[in-house]
C-alpha positions in Angstrom: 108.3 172.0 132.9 107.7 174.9 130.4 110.6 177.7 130.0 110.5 180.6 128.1 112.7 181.8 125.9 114.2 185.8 126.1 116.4 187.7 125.3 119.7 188.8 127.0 121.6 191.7 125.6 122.6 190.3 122.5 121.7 186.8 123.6 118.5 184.5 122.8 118.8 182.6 126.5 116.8 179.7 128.3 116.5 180.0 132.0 117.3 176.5 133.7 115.6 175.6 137.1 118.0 175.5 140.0 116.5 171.6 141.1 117.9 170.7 137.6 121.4 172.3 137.6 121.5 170.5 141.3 121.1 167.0 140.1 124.0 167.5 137.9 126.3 169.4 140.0 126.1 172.5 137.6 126.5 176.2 138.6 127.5 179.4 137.2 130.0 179.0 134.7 130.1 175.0 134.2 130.1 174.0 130.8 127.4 172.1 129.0 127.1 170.3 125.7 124.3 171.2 123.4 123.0 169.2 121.0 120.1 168.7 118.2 118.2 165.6 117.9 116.2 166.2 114.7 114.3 163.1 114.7 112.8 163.8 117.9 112.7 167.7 117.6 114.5 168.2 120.8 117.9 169.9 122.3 119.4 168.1 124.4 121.7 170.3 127.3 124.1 168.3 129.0 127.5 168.5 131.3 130.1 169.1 129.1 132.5 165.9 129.4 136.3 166.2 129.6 138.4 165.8 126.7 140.2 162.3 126.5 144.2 162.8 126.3 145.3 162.3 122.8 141.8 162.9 120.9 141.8 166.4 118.9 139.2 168.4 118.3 139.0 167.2 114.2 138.9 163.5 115.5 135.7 164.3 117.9 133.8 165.8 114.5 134.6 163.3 112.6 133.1 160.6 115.3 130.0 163.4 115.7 129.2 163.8 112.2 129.3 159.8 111.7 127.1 159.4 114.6 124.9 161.9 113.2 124.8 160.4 109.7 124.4 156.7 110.8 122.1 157.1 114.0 119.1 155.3 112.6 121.5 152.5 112.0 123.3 152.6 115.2 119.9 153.0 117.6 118.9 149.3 115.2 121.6 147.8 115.8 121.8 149.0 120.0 118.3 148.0 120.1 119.4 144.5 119.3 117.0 145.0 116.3 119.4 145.2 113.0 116.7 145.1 110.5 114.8 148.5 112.5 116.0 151.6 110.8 
């Protein structure tokens, strides 16, 4: 489905269809998580999870930015294929 992107006061916005935001019990004012998947040129939207008891906000970036440094790595080795990178 092709979108278009605009602009919203001082916003640069993407509309989402309704059938989408359906599916995953989203509305008005729910949180999402936005994120950039370089390799495969695409944003990804998604439902904003809940923040675990006890995990701080400098623990999550640290876990996000080693994720993001060693994802070639990690897809191998969840592909059951250590020696792909």
């Amino acid at each position: 489905m092709r979108r278009r992107i605009f602009r919203w006061g001082n916003s640069i916005v993407v509309s989402l269809p309704g059938a989408f935001l359906r599916v995953l019990n989203l509305q008005e004012g729910s949180e999402v998580s936005i994120s950039l998947d370089k390799e495969r040129g695409v944003i990804v939207v998604a439902p904003a999870t809940k923040a675990l008891a006890g995990v701080d906000a400098e623990f999550g970036r640290q876990v996000a930015q080693f994720i993001e440094e060693y994802r070639p790595a990690l897809e191998a080795l969840a592909s059951g294929r250590p020696g792909d990178s």
